[in-house]
N, C-alpha and C positions, 0 to 999 in steps of 0.2 A: 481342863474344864474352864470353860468363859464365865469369867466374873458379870453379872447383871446389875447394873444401877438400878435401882430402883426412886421413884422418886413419893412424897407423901401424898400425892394423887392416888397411884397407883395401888398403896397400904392400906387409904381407906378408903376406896373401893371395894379392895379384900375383906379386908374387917365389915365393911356394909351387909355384903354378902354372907360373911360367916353369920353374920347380927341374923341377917331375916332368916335363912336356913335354920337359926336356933329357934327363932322365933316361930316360925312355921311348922317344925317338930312339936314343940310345944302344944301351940295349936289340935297339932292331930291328937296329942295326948287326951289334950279335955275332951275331944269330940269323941272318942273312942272308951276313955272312963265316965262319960256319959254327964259331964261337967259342963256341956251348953250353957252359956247366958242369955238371958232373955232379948237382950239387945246386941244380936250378934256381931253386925259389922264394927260399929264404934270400939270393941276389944280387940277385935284382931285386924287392923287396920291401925291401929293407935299402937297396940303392943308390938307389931310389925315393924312400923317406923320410927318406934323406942329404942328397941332394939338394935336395926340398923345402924341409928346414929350410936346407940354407944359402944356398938362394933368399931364401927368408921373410929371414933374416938382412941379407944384404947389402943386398939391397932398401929392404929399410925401417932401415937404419941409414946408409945413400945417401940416402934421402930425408929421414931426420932432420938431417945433417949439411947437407943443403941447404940446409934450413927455418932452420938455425941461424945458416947464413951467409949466408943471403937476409936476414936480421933485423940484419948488422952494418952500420956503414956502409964 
């Protein structure tokens, strides 16, 4: 099997992703337990891209920390 480089673009990118996908479940949760906010765009537009970025973040600072300790002996 072929080893993948991966680079920190590309991890949070991923993690971005994973972020809004959580965040978009979530979403449907409230819509569905019937949890509407009065002022709907502002929460999930806002929670959306909270999310993302702290996707993005942990993600690729998880995978930088690994690369760093995959490098010790």
């Amino acid at each position: 099997m072929r080893q993948v480089k991966r680079d920190a673009v590309s991890n949070a990118c991923d993690g971005a992703l994973v972020g809004s996908a959580a965040a978009s479940l979530y979403q449907v949760y409230l819509a569905l337990s019937d949890q509407v906010p009065q002022n709907i765009l502002a929460p999930i537009l806002g929670g959306t891209a909270a999310a993302a970025l702290v996707g993005a973040l942990v993600v690729a600072g998880g995978a930088a920390l690994y690369e760093r300790l995959k490098r010790c002996p």
